[in-house]
Structure formats: structure tokens, C-alpha cells
N, C-alpha and C positions, 0 to 999 in steps of 0.2 A: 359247641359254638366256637369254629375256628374261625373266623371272620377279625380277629383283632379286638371284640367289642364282649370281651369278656367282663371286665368290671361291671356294665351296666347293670349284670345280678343283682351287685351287691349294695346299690344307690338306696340309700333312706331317707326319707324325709327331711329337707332343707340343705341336701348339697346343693349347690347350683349348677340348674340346669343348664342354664343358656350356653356355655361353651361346648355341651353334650351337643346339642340341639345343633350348633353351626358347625360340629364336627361333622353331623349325620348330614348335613345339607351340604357341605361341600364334597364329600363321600357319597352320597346317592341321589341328591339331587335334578341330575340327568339320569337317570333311570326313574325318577319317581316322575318326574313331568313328561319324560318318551312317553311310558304306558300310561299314565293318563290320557296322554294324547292318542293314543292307537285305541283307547277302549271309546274316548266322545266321540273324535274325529275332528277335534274342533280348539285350535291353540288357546281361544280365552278360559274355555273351559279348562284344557289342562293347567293353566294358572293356575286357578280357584282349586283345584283340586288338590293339587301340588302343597299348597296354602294351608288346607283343610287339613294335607296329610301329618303336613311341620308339627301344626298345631295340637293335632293329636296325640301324634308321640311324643309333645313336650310333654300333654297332661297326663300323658301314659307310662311315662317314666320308669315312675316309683315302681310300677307294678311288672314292670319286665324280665321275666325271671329265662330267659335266655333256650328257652323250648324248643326255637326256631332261630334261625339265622339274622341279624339286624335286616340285612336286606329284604329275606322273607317276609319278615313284621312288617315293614314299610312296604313292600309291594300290596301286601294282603290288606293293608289300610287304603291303599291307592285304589286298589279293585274294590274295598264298597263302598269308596268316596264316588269315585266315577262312576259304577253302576247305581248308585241315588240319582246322580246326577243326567245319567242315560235319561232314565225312567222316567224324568219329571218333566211335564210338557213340552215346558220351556223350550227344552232343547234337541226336540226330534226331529228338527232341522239338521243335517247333514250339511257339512261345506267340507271338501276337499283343498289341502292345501299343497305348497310343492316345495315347504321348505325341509328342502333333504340337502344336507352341509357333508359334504367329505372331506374327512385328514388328511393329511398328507401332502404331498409331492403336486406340484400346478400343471395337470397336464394341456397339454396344447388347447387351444378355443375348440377346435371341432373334437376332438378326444372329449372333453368337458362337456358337450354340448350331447354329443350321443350317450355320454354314461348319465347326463342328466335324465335323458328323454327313458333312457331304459330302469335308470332307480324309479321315477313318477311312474312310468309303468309299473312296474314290480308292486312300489307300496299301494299305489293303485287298485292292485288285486288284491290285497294284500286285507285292504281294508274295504272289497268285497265280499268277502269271508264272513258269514254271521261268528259273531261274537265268539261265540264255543271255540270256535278250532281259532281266531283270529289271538285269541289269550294265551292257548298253546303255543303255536307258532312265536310269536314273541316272546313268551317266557324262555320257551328251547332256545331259539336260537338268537335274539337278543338278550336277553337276561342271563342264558348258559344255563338255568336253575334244571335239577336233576326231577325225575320223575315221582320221586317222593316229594320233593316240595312243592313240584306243581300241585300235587295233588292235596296236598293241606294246605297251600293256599287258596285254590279252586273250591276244595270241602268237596272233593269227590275221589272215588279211588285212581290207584295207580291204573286199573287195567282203564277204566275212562279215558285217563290222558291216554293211553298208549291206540286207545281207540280215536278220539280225538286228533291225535296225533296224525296218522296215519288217513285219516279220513279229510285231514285240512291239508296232507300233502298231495292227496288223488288230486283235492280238489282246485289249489292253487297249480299242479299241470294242467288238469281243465282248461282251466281260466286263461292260461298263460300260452296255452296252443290255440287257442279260440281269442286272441288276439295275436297270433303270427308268430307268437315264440318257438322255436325250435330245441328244442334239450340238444345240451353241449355232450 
């Protein structure tokens, strides 16, 4: 576990937690509420999710024996808070949203205006994609996570992802020529 988050091992009952807790929310925080949000589709839900995850891994503490990366554990709590949350009536309403925020540098209104239209496009398809490859996709290339960890946080093998993989890339050029995109 090189992530920095080696002591959590060796936590025993009645340290205190809570300054753990807000270390790991300010540290992955935006990564635990992105992929909530890429698995509902839907910002209140990745609130609640987001919520669900803190609160998890506060009461899961003690028991964290560092098998997996911090990040890992908190994604893999995040993916079966949100897929509860898919699953259950409530929420198999889809709404698309367009809140995609870039760093950096302000570029001109029409420069802004067309990278906007082309990011909504993109996540667009993005979150076209059933489920399977759409968790891929986002793990590789937002999350960075390697092909082993997808695949223990998935609970599937490495050749899946790598199948998966490749099958959500055919498919997002699909998708992305079949609304006007051109590969650079």
C-alpha cells in the first residue's frame, strides 16, 4: 500500500476516527462523488452516495488491513453504494446533466463555448455505454487504476477488463463517429 495511508493497518479500537475520516474526504472525495455520479447518472444521487461511502469507511476502519490501495477500498464501496442505488426503482430515471467544470487557464467565450459543447458531447456518450465498459472507461482513464485493481474492485478478472476494455473503446468510436466526430 503505497498511497501514503499506511498506518490505517494498524488502527485499533478507540483511536479517533474522525480526523482519518476528513483526511480521506479531502483526499478522494472528488473521485468518490465523480464515479458515483458516472455509475447513477444523476448529482443527488451521487450525494447520497458519496455520504453512504464516508460513512462506511468511518465504521470500517478498524477493519482495514491495507490489501488494497485507500483509494481502491473507497471506489469498490462507491461502486456497491451506487449499484444499490441503480437497482432500486426509485431511480431508473435517467437525467443528463452538463455540469463538466475545467481547470485551468480562461479561454476565450467561443474557445469555451465549443470545448464545452464537445466535453457534453463526449460525457454524453460516455454515459451511453452500458454500465460494464462505462466503469472501465472511467476507472482507466479517470481514476488511472491499473488492470489489476479494476479487476478486484469490479470482482472480475484481469482478461474481462482488458476485454471490456477494448470493447468500450470500439464502442465509444461508434458512438462518437455516428454523431460527427472525426478521430484526430
Amino acid at each position: 500500500m503505497a498511497d501514503g495511508w499506511e498506518y490505517l493497518k494498524h488502527l485499533d479500537a478507540g483511536y479517533d476516527r474522525a480526523p482519518v475520516l476528513r483526511d480521506m474526504m479531502d483526499a478522494y472525495g472528488d473521485d468518490v462523488w465523480n464515479f458515483a455520479f458516472f455509475l447513477t447518472k444523476r448529482p443527488e444521487a451521487a450525494d447520497d452516495v458519496a455520504q453512504d461511502v464516508f460513512l462506511a469507511a468511518y465504521n470500517g476502519l478498524y477493519a482495514f488491513r491495507g490489501s488494497c490501495t485507500v483509494k481502491s477500498w473507497l471506489l469498490t464501496i462507491t461502486r456497491n453504494k451506487a449499484l444499490h442505488v441503480v437497482q432500486s426503482a426509485f431511480i431508473r430515471r435517467v437525467t443528463l446533466t452538463d455540469r463538466l467544470v475545467r481547470r485551468g487557464a480562461a479561454p476565450s467565450a467561443e474557445a469555451a463555448a465549443l470545448e464545452g459543447m464537445e466535453n457534453r458531447a463526449l460525457w454524453e456518450a460516455v454515459l451511453r455505454l452500458p454500465r460494464k465498459y462505462r466503469e472501465v472507461l472511467i476507472l482507466d482513464y479517470h481514476y488511472g487504476l491499473t488492470m489489476r485493481e479494476m479487476a478486484e474492485l469490479l470482482r472480475i478478472s484481469e482478461g474481462t477488463v482488458k476485454s471490456r476494455s477494448h470493447r468500450a473503446k470500439k464502442r465509444m468510436s461508434e458512438l462518437l463517429s455516428a454523431d460527427g466526430w472525426e478521430e484526430a
